[in-house]
C-alpha positions in Angstrom: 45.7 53.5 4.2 45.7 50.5 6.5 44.7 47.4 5.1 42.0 45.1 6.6 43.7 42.4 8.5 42.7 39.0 7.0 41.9 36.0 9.0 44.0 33.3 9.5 43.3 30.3 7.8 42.0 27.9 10.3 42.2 30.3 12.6 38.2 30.2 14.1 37.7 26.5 13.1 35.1 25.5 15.6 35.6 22.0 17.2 32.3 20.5 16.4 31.7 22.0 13.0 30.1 25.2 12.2 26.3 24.5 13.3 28.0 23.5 17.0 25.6 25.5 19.7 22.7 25.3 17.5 19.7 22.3 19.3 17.4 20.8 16.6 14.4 18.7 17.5 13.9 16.2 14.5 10.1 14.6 14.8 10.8 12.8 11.1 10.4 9.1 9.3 12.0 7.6 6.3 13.8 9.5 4.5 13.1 13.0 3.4 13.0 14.6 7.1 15.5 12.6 8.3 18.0 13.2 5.9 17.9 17.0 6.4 18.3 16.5 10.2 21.3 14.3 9.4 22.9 17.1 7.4 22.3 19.1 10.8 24.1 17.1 12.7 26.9 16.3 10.2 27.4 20.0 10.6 27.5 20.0 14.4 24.2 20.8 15.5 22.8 18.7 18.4 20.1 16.9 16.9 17.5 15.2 19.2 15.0 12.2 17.2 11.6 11.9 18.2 10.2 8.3 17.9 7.1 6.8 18.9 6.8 4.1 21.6 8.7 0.9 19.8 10.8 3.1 17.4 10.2 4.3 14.0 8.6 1.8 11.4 11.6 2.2 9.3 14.2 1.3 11.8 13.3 -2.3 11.2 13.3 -3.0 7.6 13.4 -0.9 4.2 16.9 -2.7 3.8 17.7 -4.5 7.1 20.0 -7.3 6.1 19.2 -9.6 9.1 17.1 -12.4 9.9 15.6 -11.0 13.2 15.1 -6.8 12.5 15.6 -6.6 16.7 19.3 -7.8 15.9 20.5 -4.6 13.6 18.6 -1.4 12.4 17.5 -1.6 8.7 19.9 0.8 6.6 17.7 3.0 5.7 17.3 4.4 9.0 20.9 3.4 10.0 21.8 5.8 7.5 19.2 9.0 7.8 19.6 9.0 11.5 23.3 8.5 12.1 24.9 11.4 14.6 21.8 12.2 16.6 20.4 11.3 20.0 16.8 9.5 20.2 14.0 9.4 22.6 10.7 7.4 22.4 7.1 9.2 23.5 3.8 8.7 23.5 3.3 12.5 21.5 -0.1 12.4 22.4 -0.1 12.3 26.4 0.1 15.2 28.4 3.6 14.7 29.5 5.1 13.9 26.7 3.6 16.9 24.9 5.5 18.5 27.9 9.0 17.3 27.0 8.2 18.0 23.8 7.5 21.5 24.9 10.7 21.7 26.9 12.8 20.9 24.4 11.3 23.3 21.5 11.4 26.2 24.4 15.6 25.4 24.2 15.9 24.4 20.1 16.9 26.7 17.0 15.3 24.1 14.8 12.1 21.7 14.7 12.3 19.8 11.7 9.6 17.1 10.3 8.4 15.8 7.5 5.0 14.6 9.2 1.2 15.7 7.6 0.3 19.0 9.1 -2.9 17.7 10.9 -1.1 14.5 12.6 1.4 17.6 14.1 -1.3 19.6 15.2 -3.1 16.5 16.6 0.6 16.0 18.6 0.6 19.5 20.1 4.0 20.2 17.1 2.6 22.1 14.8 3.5 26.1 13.8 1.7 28.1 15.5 1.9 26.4 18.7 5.4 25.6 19.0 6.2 29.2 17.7 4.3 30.8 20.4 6.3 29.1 22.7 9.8 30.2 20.8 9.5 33.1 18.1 12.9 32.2 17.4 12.0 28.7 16.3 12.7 28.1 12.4 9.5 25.4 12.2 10.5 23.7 8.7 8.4 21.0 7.0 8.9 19.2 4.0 5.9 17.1 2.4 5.0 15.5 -0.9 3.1 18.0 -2.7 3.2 21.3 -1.0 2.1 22.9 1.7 -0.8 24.8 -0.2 -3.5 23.3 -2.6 -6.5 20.6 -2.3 -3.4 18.3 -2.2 -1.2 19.7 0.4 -2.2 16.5 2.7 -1.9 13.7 0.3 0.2 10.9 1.0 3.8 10.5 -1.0 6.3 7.8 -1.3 9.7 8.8 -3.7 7.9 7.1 -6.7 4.7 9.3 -6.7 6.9 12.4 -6.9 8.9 11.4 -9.2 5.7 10.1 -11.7 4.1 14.0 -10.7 7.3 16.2 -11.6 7.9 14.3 -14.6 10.9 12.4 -14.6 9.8 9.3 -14.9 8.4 10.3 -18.0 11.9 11.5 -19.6 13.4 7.8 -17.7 13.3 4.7 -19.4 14.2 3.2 -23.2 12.7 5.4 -25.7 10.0 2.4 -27.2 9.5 1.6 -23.3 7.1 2.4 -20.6 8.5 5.3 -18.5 11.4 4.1 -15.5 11.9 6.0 -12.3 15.7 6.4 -11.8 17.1 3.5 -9.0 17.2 5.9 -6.3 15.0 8.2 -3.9 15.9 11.1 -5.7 12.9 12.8 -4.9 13.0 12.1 -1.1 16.5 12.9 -1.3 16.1 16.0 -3.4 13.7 16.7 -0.5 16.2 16.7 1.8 18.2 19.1 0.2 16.0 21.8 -0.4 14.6 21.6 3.2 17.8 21.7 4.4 18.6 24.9 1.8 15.7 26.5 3.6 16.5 26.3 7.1 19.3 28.1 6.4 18.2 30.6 4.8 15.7 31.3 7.4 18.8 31.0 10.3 20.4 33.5 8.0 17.4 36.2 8.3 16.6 34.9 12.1 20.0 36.8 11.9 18.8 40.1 10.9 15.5 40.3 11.9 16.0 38.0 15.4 12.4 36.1 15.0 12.2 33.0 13.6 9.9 31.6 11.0 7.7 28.5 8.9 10.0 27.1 6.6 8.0 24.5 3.8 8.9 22.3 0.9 8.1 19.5 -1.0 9.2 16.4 -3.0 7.3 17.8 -5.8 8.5 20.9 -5.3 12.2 19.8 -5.1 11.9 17.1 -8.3 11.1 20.6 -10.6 14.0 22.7 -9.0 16.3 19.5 -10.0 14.4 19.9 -13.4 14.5 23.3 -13.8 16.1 23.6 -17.3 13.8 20.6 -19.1 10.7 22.3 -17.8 11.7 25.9 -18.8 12.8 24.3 -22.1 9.7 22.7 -22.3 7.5 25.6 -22.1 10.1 28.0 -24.2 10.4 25.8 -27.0 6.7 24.2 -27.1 8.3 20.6 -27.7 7.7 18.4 -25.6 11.1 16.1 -24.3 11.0 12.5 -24.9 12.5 9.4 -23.6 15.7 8.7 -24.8 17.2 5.8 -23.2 21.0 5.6 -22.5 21.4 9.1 -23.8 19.9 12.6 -22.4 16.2 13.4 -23.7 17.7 17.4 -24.3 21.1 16.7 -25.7 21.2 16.4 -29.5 24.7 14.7 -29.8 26.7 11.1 -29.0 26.3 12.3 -25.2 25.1 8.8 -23.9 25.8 5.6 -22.3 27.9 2.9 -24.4 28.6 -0.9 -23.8 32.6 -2.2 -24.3 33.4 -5.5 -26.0 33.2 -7.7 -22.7 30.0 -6.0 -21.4 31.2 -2.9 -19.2 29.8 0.2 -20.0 30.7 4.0 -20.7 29.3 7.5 -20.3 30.3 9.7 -22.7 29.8 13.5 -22.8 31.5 15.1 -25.1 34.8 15.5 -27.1 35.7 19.5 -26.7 38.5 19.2 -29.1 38.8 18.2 -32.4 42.0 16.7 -32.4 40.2 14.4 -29.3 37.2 14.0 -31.9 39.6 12.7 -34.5 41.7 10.3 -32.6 38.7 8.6 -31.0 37.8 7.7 -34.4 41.1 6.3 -35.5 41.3 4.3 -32.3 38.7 2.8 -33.3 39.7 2.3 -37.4 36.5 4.6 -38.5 38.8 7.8 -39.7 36.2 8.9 -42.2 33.4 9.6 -39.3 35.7 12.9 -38.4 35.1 14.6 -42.0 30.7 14.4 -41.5 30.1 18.3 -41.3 27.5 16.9 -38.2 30.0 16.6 -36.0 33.1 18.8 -36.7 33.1 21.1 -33.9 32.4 20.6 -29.8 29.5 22.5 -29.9 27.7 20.5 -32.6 29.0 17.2 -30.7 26.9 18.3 -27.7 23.9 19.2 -29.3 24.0 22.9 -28.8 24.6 23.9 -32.1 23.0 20.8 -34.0 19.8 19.6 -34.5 18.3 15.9 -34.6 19.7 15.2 -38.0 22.2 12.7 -38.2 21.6 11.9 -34.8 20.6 8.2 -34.6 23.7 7.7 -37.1 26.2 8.9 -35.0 24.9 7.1 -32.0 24.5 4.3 -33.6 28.0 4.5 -34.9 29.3 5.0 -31.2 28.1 1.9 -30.2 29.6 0.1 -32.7 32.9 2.0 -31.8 32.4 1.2 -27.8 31.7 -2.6 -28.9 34.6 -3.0 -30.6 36.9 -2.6 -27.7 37.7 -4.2 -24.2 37.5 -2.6 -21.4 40.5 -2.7 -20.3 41.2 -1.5 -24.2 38.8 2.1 -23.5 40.5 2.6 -20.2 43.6 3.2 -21.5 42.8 4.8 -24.2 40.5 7.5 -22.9 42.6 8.1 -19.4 45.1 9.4 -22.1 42.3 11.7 -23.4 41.7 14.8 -21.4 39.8 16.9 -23.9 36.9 13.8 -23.9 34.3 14.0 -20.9 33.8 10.6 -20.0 33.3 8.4 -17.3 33.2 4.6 -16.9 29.7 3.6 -15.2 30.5 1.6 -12.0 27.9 0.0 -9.5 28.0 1.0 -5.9 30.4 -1.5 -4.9 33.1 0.4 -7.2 31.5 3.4 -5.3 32.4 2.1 -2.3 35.9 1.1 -3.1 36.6 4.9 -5.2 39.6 6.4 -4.2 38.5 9.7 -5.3 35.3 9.0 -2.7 38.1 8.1 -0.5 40.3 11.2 -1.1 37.2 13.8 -0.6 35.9 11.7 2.8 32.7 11.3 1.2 32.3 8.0 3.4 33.0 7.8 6.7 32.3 4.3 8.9 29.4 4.3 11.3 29.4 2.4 14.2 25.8 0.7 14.0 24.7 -0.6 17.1 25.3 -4.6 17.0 26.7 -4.6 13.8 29.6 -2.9 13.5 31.7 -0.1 11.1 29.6 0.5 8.3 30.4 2.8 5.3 27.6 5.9 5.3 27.5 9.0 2.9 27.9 11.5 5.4 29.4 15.4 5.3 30.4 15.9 1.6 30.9 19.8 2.0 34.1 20.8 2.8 35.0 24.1 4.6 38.4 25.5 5.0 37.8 27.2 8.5 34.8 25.6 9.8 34.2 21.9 8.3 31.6 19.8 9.1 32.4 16.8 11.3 30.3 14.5 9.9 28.4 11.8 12.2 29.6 12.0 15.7 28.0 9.3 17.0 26.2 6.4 16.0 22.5 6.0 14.9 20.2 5.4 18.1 19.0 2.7 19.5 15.1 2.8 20.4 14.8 5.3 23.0 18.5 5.2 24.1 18.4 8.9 25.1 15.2 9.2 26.6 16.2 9.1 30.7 19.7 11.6 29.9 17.4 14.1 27.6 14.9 14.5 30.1 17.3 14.5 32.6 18.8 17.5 31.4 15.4 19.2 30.7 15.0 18.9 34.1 12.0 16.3 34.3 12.0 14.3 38.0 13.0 10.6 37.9 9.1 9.6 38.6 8.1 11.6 35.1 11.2 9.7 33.2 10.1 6.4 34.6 6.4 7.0 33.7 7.9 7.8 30.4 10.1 5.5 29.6 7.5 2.2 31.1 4.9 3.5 28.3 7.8 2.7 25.7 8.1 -1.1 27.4 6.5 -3.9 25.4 5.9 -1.7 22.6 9.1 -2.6 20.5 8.0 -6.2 20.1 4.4 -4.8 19.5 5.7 -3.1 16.2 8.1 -5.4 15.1 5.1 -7.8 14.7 3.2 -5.0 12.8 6.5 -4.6 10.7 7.1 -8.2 10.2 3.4 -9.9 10.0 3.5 -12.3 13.0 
């Protein structure tokens, strides 16, 4: 029996990455909708942003660095919107609704994180813009849901992550509850809306129809959640802030400060000869014989309980205190039955040669600016790799003439498009701004 021939390696790598051919139209703001249609584009799609007259809000601040925002996009939307072309329209004339129109007819994917009745107001919402393309995947991602008396409430990052519950589990244990220092949940957003467009490209596949993709913030805080809240309702206990350490984890697992003031994450020894020396690098040999904490699975918390617990952390810190950094560096890189890690800012981030090694940043060219390090493509493929941002973020309406150019709009209908954009930048800079 012959045997199937296997692919070369490499062999049908595609030039632009492995969503090249595919056209997305990305009507999004801030974050959560953008972020997804970056991930498009970082895979090779042709991803074309929908702005109002004057540019999104967000363009202009939520981290711009600059005295004058008109000088350099903020990096929030430097960031979210890197790799795609942008046009500026008036969504609520006729003829804009009309390139709008034009350009869903042509596109795999319309993505948005807008409120359902501000799209349908625009002419963009699901039943509309599928009628004009049943192959449309139509995917929207929102605070709350689409369904339920709350489906049209408003939602920053925060306000998901106080509803899912992880501000509740974040903070010092005899504190008031702490949101985590990112956008998790707008982030987390991202992800799953970006998980199900896929999936629905994969069944457009098999059943050749497109279809409504929707998710949420809330939605995607309790998939990032998923074991605390089935542990939660399986157990009856309620978790609990913890601080430095993880609410579930019964063990030393936990965050510990060095002698000059750096800190450490520690997970777990999963050896006992590990267990042992860490103890008589620090002079404490007799901590090894407590029957608490003489195997892995005890030292994690699997097979433990909460006795003991607050002595062995508080042990560990005096351990962690009595030793430099520098001291704990060497010490543990020698140690590769301990999971730890040493907690760096994001300027160590930045300079990481692991980061480095796996391309997880890649300079932008940000119009006015210069090169500036993004989180871009962090999914690697052997035959058909992502490219990551092929072209710089966009500056207000930069695409607008050669967009509807190609859509086949006559030069009277661009300039009648592009003059209602005119004036409006300073407009909404002094909305942004205050003066």
């Amino acid at each position: 029996m012959t045997e199937p021939a296997t692919p070369e390696r490499g062999a049908v790598e595609l030039p632009d990455g492995p969503l090249s051919g595919l056209k997305v139209v990305d009507v999004t703001i801030a974050v959560q909708g953008p972020h997804a249609g970056a991930f498009l584009s970082d895979m090779g799609a042709e991803v074309v942003k929908i702005e109002p007259p004057g540019g999104e809000l967000n363009r202009y601040f939520r981290g711009s660095a600059f005295d004058h925002p008109m000088e350099v996009m903020g990096s929030q939307f430097a960031s979210m919107n890197r790799g795609k072309r942008g046009i500026c329209l008036d969504a609520h004339t006729e003829l804009a609704q009309e390139v709008v129109h034009r350009l869903v007819a042509e596109a795999d994917i319309f993505v948005t994180n807008y409120r359902d009745e501000a799209l349908i107001r625009m002419g963009m919402g699901y039943e509309e813009l599928s009628a004009l393309n049943p192959r449309l995947i139509w995917a929207r991602v929102s605070g709350f849901g689409d369904l339920g008396p709350e489906a049209g409430k408003s939602m920053l990052d925060g306000a998901a992550q106080a509803r899912s519950g992880l501000a509740a589990i974040s903070g010092p244990a005899d504190g008031s509850p702490m949101p985590p220092g990112a956008a998790v949940a707008d982030h987390g957003g991202a992800v799953q809306l970006s998980l199900g467009i896929m999936t629905a490209l994969y069944a457009r596949e098999r059943t050749g129809r497109g279809q409504e993709v929707n998710t949420s913030s809330l939605g995607a805080m309790m998939w990032l959640q998923a074991w605390e809240i089935a542990h939660t309702d399986m157990t009856g206990q309620s978790i609990k802030r913890s601080g430095s350490h993880h609410p579930s984890v019964m063990g030393p697992y936990g965050v510990y400060q060095t002698k000059d003031g750096s800190s450490f994450f520690f997970a777990v020894a999963n050896s006992d000869t590990a267990w042992d020396e860490f103890w008589i690098f620090v002079d404490q040999p007799g901590v090894v014989l407590n029957p608490l904490w003489n195997t892995p699975a005890k030292r994690i918390g699997s097979a433990g309980s909460e006795e003991g617990l607050e002595e062995i952390r508080a042990r560990m810190r005096v351990a962690f205190a009595s030793k430099t950094t520098a001291e704990w560096t060497e010490f543990l890189s020698g140690q590769p039955d301990i999971v730890y890690e040493q907690v760096q800012d994001y300027d160590g981030l930045l300079a990481d040669p692991q980061v480095a090694a796996n391309s997880y940043l890649q300079e932008v060219d940000v119009p006015n600016y210069g090169p500036a390090k993004m989180v871009t493509n962090v999914v690697h493929m052997s035959d058909t790799p992502g490219s990551g941002a092929r072209r710089p973020p966009p500056r207000v309406g930069q695409h607008t003439a050669e967009v509807m150019t190609d859509l086949g709009f006559s030069e009277d209908q661009i300039a009648e498009v592009v003059a209602q954009v005119e004036g409006a930048i300073e407009e909404t800079i002094a909305l942004v701004i205050g003066d």
